[in-house]
DOZA-551728 format. One record per residue (C-alpha): residue in one letter; residue number from 1; x, z, y. Coordinates in Angstrom, 2 decimals. Each point is the difference from the previous one (the first is absolute). Last residue first. Layout:
<pts>
{"a" NUM {X Z Y}}
...
</pts>
This chain:
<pts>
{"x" 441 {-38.09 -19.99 -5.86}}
{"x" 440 {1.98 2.73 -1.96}}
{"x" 439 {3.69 -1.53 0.03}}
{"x" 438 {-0.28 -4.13 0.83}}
{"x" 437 {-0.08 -2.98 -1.17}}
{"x" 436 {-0.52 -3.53 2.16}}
{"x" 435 {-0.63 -2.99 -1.22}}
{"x" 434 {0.61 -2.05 3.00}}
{"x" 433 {-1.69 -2.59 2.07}}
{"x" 432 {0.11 1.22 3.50}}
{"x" 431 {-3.55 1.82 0.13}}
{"x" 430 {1.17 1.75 -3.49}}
{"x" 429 {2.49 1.80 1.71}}
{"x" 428 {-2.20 0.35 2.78}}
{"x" 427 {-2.29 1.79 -1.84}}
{"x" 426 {2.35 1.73 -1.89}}
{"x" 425 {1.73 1.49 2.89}}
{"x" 424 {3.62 0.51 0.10}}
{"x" 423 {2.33 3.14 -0.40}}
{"x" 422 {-1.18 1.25 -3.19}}
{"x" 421 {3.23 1.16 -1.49}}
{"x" 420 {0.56 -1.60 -3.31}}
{"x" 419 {-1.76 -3.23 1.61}}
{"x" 418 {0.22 -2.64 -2.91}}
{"x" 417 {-0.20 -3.43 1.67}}
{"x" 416 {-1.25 -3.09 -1.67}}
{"x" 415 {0.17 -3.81 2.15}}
{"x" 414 {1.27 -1.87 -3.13}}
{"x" 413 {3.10 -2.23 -0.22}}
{"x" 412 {0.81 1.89 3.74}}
{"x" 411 {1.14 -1.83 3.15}}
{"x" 410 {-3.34 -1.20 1.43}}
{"x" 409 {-1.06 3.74 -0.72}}
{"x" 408 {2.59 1.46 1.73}}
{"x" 407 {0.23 -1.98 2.79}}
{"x" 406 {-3.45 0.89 0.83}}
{"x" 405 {0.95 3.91 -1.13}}
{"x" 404 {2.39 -0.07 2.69}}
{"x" 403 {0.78 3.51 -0.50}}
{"x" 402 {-0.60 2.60 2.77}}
{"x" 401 {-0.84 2.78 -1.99}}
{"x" 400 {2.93 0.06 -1.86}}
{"x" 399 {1.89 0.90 3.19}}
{"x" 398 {-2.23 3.47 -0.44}}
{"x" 397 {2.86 0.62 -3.37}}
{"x" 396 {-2.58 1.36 -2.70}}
{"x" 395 {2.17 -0.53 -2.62}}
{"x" 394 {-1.02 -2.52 -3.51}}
{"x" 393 {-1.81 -2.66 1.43}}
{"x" 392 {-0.24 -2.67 -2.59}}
{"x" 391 {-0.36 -3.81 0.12}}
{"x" 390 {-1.07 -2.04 -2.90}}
{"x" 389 {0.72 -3.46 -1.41}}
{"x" 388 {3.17 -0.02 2.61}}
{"x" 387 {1.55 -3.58 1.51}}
{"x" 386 {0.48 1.37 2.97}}
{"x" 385 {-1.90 3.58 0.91}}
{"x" 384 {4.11 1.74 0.69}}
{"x" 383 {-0.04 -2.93 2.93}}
{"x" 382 {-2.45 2.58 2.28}}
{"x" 381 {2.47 2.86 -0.87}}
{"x" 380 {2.62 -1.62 1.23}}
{"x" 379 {3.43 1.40 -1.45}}
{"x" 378 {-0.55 -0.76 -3.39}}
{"x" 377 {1.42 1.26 -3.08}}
{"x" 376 {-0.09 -1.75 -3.20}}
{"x" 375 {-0.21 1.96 -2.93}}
{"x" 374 {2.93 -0.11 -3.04}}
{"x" 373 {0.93 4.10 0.69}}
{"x" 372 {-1.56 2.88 1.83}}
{"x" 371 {1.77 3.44 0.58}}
{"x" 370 {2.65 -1.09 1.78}}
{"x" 369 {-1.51 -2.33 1.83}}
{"x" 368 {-2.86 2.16 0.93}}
{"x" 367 {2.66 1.76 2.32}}
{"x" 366 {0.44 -3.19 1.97}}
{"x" 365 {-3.83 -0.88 -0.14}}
{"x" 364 {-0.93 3.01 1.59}}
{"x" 363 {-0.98 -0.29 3.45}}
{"x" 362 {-2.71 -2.85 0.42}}
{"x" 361 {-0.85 -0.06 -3.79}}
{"x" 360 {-0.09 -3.66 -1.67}}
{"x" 359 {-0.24 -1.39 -3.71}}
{"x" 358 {-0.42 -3.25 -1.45}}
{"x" 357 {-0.24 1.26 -4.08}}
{"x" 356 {-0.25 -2.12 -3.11}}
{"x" 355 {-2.38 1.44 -2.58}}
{"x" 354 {1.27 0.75 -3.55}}
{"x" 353 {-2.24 2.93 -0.69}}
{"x" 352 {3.09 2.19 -0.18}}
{"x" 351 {0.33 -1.43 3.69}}
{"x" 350 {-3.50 1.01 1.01}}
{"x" 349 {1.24 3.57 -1.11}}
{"x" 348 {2.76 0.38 1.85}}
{"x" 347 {-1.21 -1.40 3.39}}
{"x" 346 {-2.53 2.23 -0.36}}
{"x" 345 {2.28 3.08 -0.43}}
{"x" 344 {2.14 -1.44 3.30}}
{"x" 343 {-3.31 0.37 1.57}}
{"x" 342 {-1.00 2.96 -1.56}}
{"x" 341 {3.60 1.33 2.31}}
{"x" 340 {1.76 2.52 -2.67}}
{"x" 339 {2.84 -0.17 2.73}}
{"x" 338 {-0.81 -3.35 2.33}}
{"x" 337 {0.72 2.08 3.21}}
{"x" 336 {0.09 -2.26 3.00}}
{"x" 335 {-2.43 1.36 1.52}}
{"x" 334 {-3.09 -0.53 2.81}}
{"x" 333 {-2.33 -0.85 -2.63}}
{"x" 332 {0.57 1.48 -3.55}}
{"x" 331 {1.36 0.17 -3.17}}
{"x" 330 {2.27 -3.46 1.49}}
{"x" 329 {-0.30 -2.91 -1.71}}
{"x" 328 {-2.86 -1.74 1.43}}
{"x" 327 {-2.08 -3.36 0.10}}
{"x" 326 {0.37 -1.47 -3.64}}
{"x" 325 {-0.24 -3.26 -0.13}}
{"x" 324 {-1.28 -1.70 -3.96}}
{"x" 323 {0.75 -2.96 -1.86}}
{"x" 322 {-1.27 0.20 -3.57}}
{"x" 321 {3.05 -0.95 -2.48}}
{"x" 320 {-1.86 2.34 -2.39}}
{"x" 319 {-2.80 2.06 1.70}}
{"x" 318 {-2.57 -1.56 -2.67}}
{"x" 317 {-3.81 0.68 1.16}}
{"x" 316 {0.25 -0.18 3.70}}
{"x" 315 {-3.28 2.08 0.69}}
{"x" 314 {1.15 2.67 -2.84}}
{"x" 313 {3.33 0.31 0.25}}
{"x" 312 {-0.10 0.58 4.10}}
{"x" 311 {-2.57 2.90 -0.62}}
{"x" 310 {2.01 1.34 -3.17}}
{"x" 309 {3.00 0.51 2.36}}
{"x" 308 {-2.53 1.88 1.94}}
{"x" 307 {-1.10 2.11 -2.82}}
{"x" 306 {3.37 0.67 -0.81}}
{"x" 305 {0.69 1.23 3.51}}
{"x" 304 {-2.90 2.26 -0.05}}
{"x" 303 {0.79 1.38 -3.57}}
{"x" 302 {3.46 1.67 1.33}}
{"x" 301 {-1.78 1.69 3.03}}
{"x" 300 {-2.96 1.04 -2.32}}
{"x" 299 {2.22 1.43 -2.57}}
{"x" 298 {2.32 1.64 2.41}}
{"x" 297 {-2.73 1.84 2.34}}
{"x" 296 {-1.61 1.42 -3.72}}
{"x" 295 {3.78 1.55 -0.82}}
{"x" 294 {-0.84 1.53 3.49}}
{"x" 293 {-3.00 1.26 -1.67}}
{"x" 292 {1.31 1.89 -2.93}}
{"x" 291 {1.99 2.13 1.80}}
{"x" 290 {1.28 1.57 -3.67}}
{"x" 289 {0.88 3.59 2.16}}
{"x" 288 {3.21 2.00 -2.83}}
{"x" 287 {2.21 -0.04 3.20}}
{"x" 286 {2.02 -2.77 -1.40}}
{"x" 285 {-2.90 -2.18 -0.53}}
{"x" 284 {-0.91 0.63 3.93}}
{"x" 283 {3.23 -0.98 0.80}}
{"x" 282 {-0.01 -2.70 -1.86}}
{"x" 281 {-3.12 -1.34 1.41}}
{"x" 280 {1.41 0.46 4.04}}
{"x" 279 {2.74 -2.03 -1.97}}
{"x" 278 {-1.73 -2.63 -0.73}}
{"x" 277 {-2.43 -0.11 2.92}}
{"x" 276 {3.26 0.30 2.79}}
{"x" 275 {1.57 -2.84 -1.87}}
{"x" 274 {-3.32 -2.50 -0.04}}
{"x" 273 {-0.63 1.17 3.71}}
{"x" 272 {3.30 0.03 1.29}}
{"x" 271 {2.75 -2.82 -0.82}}
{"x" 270 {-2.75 -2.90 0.58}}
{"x" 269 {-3.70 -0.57 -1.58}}
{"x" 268 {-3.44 0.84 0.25}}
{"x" 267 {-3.02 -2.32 -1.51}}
{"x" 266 {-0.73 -3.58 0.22}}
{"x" 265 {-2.29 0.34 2.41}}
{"x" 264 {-2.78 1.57 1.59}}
{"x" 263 {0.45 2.41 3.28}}
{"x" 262 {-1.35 3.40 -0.19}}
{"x" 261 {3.57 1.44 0.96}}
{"x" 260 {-1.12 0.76 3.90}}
{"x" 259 {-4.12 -0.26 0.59}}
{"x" 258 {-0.53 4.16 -0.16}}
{"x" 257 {-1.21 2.25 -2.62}}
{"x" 256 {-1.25 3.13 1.37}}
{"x" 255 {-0.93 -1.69 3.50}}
{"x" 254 {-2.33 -2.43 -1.74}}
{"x" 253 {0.78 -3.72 1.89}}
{"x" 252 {1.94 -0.97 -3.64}}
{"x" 251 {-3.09 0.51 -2.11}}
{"x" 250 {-1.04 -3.12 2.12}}
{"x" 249 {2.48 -1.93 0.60}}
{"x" 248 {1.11 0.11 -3.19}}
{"x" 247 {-3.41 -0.70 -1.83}}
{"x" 246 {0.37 -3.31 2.53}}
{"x" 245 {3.24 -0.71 -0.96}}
{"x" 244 {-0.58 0.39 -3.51}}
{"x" 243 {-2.75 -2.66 0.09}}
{"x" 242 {-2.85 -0.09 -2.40}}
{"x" 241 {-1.27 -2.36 -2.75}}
{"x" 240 {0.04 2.28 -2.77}}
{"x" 239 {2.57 -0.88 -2.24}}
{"x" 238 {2.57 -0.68 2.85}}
{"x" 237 {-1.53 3.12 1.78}}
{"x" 236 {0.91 2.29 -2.95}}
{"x" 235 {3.26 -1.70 0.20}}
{"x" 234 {0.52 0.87 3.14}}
{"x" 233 {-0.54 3.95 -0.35}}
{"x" 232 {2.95 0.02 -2.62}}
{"x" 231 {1.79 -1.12 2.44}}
{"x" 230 {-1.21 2.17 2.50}}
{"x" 229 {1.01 2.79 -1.70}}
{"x" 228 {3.51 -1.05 -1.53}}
{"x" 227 {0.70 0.87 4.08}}
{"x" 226 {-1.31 2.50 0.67}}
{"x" 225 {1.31 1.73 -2.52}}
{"x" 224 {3.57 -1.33 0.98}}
{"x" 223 {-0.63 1.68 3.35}}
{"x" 222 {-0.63 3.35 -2.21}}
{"x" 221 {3.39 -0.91 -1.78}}
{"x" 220 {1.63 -0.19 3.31}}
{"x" 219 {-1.35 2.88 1.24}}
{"x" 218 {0.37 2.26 -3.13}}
{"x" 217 {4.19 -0.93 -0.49}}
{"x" 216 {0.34 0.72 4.00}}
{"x" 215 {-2.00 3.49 -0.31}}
{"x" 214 {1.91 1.14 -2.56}}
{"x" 213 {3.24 0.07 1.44}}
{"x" 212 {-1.14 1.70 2.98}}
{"x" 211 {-1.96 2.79 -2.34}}
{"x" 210 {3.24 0.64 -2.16}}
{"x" 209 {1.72 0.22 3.21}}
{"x" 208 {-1.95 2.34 1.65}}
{"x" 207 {-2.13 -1.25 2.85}}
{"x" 206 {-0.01 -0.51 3.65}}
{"x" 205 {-2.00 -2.23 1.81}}
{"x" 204 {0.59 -1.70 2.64}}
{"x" 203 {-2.31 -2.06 2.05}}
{"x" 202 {1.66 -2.59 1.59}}
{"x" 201 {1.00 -0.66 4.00}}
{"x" 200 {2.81 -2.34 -1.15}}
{"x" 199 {3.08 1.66 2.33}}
{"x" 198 {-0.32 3.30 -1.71}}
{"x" 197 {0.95 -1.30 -3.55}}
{"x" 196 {3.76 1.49 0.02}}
{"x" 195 {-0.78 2.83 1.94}}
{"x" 194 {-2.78 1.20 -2.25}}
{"x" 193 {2.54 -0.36 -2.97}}
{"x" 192 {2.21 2.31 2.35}}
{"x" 191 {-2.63 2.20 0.84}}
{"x" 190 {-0.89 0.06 -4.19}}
{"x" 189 {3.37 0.37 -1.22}}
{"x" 188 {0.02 4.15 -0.18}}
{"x" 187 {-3.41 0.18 -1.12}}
{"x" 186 {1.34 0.43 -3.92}}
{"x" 185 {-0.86 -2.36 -3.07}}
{"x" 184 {-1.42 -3.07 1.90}}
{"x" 183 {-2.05 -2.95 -0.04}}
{"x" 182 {-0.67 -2.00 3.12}}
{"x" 181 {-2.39 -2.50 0.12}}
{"x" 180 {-0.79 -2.07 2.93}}
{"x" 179 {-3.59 -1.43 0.61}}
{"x" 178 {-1.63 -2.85 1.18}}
{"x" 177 {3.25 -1.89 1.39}}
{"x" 176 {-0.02 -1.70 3.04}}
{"x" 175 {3.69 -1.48 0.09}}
{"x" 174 {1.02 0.44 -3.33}}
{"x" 173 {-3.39 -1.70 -0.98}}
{"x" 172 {0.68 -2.60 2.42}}
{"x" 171 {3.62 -0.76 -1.34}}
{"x" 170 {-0.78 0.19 -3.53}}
{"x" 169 {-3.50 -2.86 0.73}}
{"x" 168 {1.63 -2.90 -2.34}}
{"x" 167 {0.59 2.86 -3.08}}
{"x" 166 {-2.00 2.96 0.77}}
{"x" 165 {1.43 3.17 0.88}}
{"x" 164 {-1.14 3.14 -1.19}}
{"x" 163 {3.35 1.80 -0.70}}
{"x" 162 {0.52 3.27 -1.42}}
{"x" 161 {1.90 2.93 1.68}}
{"x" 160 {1.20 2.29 -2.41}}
{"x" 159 {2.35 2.16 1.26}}
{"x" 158 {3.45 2.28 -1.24}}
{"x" 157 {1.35 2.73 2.27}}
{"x" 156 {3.58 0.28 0.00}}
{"x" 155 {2.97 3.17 0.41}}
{"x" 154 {3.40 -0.90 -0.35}}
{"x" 153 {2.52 0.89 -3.71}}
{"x" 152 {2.56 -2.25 1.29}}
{"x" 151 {0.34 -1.87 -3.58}}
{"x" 150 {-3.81 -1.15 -0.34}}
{"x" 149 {-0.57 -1.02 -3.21}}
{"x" 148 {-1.77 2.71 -1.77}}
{"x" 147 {-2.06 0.73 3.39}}
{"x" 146 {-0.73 -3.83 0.81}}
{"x" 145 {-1.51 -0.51 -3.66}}
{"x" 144 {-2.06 2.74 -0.16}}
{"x" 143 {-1.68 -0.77 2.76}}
{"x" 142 {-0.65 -3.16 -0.53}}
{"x" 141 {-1.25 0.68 -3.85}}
{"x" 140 {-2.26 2.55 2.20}}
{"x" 139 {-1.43 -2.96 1.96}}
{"x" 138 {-0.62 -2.23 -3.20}}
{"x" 137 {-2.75 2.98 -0.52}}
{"x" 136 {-2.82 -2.62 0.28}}
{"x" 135 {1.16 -3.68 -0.91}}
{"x" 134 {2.07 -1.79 3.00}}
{"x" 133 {-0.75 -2.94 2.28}}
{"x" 132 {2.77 0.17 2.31}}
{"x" 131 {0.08 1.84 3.66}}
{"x" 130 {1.95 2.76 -1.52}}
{"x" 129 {1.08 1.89 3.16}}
{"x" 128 {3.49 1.97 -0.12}}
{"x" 127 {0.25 2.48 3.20}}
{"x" 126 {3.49 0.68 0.26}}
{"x" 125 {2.08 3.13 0.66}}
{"x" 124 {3.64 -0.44 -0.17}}
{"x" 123 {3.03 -1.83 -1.59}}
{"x" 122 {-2.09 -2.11 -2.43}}
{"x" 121 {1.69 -2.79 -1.36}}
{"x" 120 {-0.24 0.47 -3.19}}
{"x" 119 {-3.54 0.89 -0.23}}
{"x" 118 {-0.90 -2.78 2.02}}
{"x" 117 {1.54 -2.00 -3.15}}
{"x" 116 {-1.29 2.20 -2.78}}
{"x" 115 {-3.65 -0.64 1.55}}
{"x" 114 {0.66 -3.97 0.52}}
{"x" 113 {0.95 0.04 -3.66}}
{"x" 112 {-3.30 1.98 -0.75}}
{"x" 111 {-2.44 -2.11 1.68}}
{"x" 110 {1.92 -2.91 -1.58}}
{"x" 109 {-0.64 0.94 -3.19}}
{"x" 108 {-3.40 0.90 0.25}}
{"x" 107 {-1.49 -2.36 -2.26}}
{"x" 106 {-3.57 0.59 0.27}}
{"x" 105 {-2.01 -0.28 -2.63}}
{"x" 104 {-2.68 -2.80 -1.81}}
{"x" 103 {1.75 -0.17 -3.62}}
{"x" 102 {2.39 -2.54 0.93}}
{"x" 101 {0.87 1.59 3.21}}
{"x" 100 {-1.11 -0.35 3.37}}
{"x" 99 {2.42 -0.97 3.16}}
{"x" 98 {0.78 3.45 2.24}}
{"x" 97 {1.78 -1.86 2.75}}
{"x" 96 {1.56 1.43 3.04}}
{"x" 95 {-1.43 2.18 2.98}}
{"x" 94 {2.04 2.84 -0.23}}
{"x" 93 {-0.40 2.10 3.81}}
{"x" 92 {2.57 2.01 1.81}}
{"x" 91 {-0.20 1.93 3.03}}
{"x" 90 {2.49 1.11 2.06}}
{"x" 89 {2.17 -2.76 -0.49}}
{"x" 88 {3.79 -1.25 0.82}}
{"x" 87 {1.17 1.52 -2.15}}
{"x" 86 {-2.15 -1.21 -3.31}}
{"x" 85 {-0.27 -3.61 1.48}}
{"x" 84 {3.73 -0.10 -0.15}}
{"x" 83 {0.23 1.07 -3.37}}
{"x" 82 {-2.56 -2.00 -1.08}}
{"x" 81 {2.70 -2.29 1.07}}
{"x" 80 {-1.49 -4.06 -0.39}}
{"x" 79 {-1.28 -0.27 3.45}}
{"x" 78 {-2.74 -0.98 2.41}}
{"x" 77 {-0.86 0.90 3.27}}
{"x" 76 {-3.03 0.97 2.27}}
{"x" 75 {0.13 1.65 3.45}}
{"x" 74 {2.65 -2.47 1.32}}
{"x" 73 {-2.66 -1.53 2.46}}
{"x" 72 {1.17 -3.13 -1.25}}
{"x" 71 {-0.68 1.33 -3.17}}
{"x" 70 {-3.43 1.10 0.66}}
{"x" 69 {-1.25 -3.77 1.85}}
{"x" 68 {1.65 -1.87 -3.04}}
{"x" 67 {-1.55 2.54 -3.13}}
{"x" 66 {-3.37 -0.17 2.45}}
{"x" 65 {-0.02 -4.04 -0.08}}
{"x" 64 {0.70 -0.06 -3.41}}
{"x" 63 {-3.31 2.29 -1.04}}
{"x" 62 {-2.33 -1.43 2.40}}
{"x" 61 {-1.72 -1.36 -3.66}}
{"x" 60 {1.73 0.89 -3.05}}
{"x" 59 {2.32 -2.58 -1.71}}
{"x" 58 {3.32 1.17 -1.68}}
{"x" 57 {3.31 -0.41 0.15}}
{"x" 56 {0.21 0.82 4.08}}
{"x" 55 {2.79 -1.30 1.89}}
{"x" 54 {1.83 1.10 2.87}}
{"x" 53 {3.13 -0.02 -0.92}}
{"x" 52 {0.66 3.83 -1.22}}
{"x" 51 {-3.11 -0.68 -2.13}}
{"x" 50 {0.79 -3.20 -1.58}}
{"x" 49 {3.85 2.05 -1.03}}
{"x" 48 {-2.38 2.77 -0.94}}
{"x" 47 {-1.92 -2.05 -2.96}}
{"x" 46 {3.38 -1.28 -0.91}}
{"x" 45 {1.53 3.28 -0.37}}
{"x" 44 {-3.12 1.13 -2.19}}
{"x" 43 {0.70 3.76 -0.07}}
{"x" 42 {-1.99 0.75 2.74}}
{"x" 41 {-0.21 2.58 2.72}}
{"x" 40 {-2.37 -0.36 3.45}}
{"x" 39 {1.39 1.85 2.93}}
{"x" 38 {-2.45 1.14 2.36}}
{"x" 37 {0.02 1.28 3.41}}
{"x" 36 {-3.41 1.22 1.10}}
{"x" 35 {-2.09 -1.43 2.42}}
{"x" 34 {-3.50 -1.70 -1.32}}
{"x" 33 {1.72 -2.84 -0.30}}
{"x" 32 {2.77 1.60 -2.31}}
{"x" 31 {-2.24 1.70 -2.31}}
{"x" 30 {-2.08 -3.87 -0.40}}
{"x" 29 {3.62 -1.45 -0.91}}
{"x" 28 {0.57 2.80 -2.67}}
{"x" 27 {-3.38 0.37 -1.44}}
{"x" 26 {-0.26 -4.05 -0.33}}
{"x" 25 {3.23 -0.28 -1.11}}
{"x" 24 {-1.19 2.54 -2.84}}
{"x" 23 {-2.92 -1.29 -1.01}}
{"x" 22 {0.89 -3.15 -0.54}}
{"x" 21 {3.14 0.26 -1.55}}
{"x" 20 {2.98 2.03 2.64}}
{"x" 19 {0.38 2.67 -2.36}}
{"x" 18 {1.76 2.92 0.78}}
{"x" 17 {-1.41 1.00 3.80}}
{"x" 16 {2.06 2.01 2.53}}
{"x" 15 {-1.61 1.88 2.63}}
{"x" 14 {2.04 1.42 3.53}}
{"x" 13 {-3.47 1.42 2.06}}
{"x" 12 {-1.66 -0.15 3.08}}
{"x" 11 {-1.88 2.81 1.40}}
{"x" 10 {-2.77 -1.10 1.59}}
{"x" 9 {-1.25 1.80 3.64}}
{"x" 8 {1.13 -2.92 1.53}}
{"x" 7 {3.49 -0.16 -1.05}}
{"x" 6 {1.74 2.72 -1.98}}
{"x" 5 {3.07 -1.25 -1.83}}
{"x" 4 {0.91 1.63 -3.95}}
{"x" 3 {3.30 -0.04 -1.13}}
{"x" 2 {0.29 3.91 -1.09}}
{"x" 1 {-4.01 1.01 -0.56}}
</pts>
């Protein structure tokens, strides 16, 4: 393919990436380390003016340190052109938002700007990749789109190629991923899709599109399963006296289930899972399919979280002017990502309540900012505990484990802590003096 370098028995190749969110920096700096030459396209001048210096706009562990180490090595840059990233490519993959509609579908505006854009600029054969979270058959809309706007008439294959990576672990799961998926209307893209992935020792599979797009939309909502699953497994055990952990553990060691996903809570959250169920739903309503079950996964996520809010209510009686720490912002450990975080959701609710929030996440408290208004924010999470008539762990951040809880307790009104993610022990919890609530134990 013209541009291409051989080197080791890989054949390196000229990629450009529109999007440069979390999934698609990610794609685009992870490309580059494992050889290619990447330029990553954005629209955001401000975003790529961080970029072209060095910085990195959002948090994602080992992810800075590989943008720095790439674009020294001047196999990754960043621009505003699409046109630029369009020439200077062989290969071509959309990785920008699809945010959900009202009604629980995808907006796919900007899937089909950045479509009329390559279009546009095409001069000659180019491979376009939707890495994006898509509804089946978006890939025909694709296509469609580049041939009626597409002045110089070239040849294309269109992709899907969906992403699996999770948020806090993206550059791992790039790295050593379980699977790639390819989906494809023709063979003619496959060797140079095979090319493109060759350096991460994956399986690859290749599907047609309809089947690639699918198969994103099922595993998330399957994972989403999961999860509701245990949930509504823990408060069987709450009423009965067992511990989820334990029924985790051990349904979790069967080969046909597995341990990952079974973890109690306060149910799913950030830009994927509640967007990908909603619209993997619609979809299904659109083809004439009422998936009844995944509408099941949303009631028991939603009810989870009212439960717990119900938990606090109930052992502190009247939340108004209540002092309470919150430990965690972000959806997630390892992230910085507070979109549709339950965190930020609990934070909501104890507020309509009338409770007065100390809050602290060790990554996101800029972005909550801007989502969270009249709390305090602290930047010690051991001083979040002062002054507090309850403390509350809302993300499962491992720091959190190592809590003064002595200091804690000394500092609180009352020594309570509401554990939305299990990560201490009740006996010890109770051991050092505090009443201690938990999910499923």
């Amino acid at each position: 393919m013209p541009g291409t370098r051989l080197l080791s028995g890989v054949q390196f190749m000229n990629i450009t990436i529109v999007g440069t969110g979390y999934v698609g920096l990610v794609t685009g700096t992870c490309f580059a380390e494992g050889g290619h030459r990447v330029v990553c396209v954005d629209c955001d001048a401000e975003k790529v003016k961080i970029l072209q210096a060095g910085g990195v706009p959002i948090y994602e562990p080992g992810l800075a340190e590989l943008v720095k180490k790439n674009a020294d090595a001047s196999r990754l840059s960043f621009t505003t052109s699409t046109k630029e990233g369009v020439d200077k490519s062989d290969v071509i993959f959309i990785a920008v938002p699809t945010p959900p509609l009202p009604d629980g579908s995808v907006d796919l505006s900007f899937i089909e700007g950045v479509a009329r854009d390559i279009a546009g600029a095409m001069t000659s054969y180019k491979i376009v990749v939707d890495k994006s979270t898509v509804p089946v058959k978006t890939g025909a809309k694709v296509v469609e789109t580049i041939k009626r706007y597409c002045k110089a008439k070239v040849e294309f294959d269109v992709v899907s190629n969906p992403e699996f990576l999770r948020e806090g672990f993206a550059v791992e799961d790039f790295m050593r991923p379980d699977r790639v998926v390819i989906g494809v209307s023709s063979p003619r893209p496959v060797p140079a899709m095979q090319e493109v992935f060759a350096p991460y020792n994956a399986p690859v599979i290749v599907t047609d599109i309809n089947s690639a797009e699918l198969i994103k939309h099922a595993a998330n909502s399957f994972l989403a399963l999961k999860i509701s699953y245990i949930n509504a497994i823990s408060i069987i055990c709450e009423a009965t006296g067992a511990n989820v952990q334990e029924v985790a553990n051990g349904i979790g060691m069967d080969a046909r289930i597995g341990r990952r996903f079974l973890d109690a809570g306060l149910g799913f959250g950030g830009s994927c899972f509640p967007k990908d169920l909603s619209a993997f739903i619609k979809i299904s309503e659109q083809l004439g399919c009422d998936f009844r079950l995944l509408k099941e996964v949303q009631r028991i996520n939603a009810e989870q979280m009212e439960r717990f809010v119900r938990k606090i209510a109930d052992t502190l009686w009247v939340l108004k002017e209540k002092k309470i720490g919150v430990l965690g912002l972000a959806f997630k450990q390892n992230t910085d990502d507070v979109r549709m975080s339950p965190a930020i959701d609990l934070c909501y609710r104890l507020q309509k309540e009338g409770a007065l929030l100390r809050v602290h996440d060790p990554k996101a408290i800029e972005k909550a900012k801007a989502v969270l208004k009249d709390v305090t924010f602290v930047a010690d999470m051991n001083a979040v505990a002062d002054g507090c008539d309850a403390l509350v762990v809302a993300t499962e951040w491992p720091e959190f484990k190592k809590l003064d809880l002595e200091r804690a307790r000394k500092a609180m009104t009352h020594p309570i802590l509401f554990d939305g993610r299990n990560l201490f022990d009740p006996k010890e919890m109770e051991r050092l003096g505090f009443i201690y609530k938990s999910i499923g134990r």
